[in-house]
Backbone as numpy.savetxt, mean C-alpha at the origin, in Angstrom:
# Nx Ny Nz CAx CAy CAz Cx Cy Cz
1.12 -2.43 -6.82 0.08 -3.09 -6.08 -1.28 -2.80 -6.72
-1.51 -1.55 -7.14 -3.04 -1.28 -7.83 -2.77 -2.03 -9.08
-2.03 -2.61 -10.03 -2.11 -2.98 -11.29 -2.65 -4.82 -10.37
-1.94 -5.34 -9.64 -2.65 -6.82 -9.14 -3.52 -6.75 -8.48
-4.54 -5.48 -8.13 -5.58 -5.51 -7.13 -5.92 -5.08 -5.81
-4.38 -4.62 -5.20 -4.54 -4.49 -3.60 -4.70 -3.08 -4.13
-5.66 -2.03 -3.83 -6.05 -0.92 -4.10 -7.04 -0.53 -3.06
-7.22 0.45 -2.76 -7.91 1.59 -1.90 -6.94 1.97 -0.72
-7.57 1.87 0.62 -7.02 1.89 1.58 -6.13 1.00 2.17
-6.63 -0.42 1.87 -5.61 -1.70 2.04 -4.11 -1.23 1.49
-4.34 -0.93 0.10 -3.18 -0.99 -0.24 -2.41 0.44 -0.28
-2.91 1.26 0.47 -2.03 2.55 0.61 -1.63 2.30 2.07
-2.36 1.30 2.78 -1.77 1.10 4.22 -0.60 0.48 3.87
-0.46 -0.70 3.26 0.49 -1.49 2.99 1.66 -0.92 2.62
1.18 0.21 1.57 2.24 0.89 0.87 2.99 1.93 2.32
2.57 2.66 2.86 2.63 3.28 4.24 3.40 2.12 5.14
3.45 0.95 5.47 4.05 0.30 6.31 5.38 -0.09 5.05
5.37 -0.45 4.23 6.48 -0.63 3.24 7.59 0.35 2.96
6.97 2.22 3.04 7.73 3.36 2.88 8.47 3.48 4.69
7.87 3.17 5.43 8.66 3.10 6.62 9.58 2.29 6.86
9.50 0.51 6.52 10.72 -0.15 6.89 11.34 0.33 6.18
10.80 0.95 4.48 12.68 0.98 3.84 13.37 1.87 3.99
12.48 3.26 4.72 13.38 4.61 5.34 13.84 4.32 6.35
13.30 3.85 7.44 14.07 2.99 8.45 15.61 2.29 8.02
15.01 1.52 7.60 16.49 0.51 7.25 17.31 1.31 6.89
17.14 1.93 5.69 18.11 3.05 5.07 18.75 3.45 5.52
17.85 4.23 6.65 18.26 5.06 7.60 19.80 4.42 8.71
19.27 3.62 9.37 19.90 2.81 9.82 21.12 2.46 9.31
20.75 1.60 8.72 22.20 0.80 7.84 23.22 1.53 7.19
22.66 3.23 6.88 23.79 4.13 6.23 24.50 4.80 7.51
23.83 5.10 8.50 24.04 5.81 9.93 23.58 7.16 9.63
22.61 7.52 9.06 22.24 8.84 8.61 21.34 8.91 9.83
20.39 8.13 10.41 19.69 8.62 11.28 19.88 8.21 12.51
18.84 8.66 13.33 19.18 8.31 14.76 18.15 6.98 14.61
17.96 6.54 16.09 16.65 4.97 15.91 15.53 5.55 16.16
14.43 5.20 15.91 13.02 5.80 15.54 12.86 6.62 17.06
13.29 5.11 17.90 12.49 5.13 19.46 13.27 6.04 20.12
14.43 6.47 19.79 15.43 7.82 20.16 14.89 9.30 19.95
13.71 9.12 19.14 13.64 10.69 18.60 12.22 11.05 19.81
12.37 12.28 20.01 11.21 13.01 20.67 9.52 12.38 20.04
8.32 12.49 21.13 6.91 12.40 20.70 6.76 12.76 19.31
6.81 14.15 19.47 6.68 15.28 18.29 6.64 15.00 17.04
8.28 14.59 16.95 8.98 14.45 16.12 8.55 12.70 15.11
8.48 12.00 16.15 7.51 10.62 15.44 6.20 10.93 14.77
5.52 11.71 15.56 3.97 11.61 14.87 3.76 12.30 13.96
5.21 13.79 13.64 5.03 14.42 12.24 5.43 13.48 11.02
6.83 12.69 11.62 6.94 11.81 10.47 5.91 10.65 10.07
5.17 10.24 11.14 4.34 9.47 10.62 2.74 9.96 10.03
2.65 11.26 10.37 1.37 11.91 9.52 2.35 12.24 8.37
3.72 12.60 8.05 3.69 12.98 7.05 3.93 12.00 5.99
4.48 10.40 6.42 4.16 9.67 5.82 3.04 9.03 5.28
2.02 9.26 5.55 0.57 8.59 5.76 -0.06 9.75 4.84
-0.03 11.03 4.77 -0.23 11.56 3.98 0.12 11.08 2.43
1.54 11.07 2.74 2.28 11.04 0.78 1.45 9.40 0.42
1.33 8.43 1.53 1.14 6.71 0.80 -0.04 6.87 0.17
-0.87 7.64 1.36 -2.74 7.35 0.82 -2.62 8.45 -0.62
-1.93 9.65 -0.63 -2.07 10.71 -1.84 -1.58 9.68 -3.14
-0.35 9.43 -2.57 -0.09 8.10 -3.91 -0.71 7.13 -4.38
-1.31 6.69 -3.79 -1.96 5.57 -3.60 -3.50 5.45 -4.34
-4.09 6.99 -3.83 -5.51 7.13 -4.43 -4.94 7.90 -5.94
-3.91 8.44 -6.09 -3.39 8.68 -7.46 -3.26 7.61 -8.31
-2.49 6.46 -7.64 -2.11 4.89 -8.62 -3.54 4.07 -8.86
-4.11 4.98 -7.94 -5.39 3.99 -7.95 -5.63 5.03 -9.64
-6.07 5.73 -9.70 -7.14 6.56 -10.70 -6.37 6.36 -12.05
-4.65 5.97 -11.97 -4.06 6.21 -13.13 -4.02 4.62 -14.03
-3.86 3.99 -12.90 -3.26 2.58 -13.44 -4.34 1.54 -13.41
-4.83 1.11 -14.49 -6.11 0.02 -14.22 -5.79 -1.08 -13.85
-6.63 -1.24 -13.16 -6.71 -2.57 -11.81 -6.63 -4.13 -13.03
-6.60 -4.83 -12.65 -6.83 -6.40 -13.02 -8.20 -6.75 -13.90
-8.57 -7.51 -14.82 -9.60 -7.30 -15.49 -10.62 -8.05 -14.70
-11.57 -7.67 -14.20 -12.90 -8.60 -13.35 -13.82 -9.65 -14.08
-13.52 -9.21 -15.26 -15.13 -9.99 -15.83 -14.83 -11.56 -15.74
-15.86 -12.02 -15.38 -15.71 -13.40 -14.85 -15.36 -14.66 -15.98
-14.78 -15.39 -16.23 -14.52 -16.63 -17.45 -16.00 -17.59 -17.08
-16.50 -17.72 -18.53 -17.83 -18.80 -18.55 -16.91 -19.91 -18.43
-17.84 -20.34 -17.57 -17.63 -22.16 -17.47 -18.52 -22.58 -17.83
-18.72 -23.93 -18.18 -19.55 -24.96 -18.63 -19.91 -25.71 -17.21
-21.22 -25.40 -16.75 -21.61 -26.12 -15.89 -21.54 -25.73 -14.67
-20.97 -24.71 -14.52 -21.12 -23.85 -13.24 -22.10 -22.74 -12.98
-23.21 -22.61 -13.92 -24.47 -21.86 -13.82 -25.48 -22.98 -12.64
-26.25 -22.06 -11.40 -26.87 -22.54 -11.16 -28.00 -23.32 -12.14
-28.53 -24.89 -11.81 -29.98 -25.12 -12.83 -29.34 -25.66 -13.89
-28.14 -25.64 -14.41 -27.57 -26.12 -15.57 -27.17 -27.47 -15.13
-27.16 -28.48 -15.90 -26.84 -29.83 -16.16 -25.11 -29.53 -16.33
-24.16 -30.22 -16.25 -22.71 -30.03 -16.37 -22.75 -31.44 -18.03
């Protein structure tokens, strides 16, 4: 996601909602776990700080390692304000 642009917080949220369905599912579909809404308070909000931790740590890491998309803008002919086309 940081190499096409979705980078900072957007995209460590994204990444954070993406690391949950696929541990979920996983989870699920192998029978390794119980269902989210089965488990104690506690027990949800450590997994979800401790997920939210690793996305944004990854995330501001992919950010610093992997360069983003190139910005500089393509000249056009005629798309300067004041210019004749």
């Amino acid at each position: 996601m940081a190499q096409r642009g979705v980078r900072g917080p957007v995209g460590s949220f994204l990444f954070l909602n993406l690391r949950l369905l696929n541990d979920q599912t996983l989870e699920n579909a192998t029978g390794v776990g119980a269902l989210p809404w089965t488990w104690p308070r506690d027990e949800q909000a450590i997994d979800l700080v401790h997920k939210a931790i690793y996305a944004f740590t990854t995330g501001a890491l992919t950010d610093r390692l992997i360069p983003g998309p190139d910005q500089t803008p393509v000249p056009r002919k005629g798309w300067t304000v004041g210019e004749k086309a």
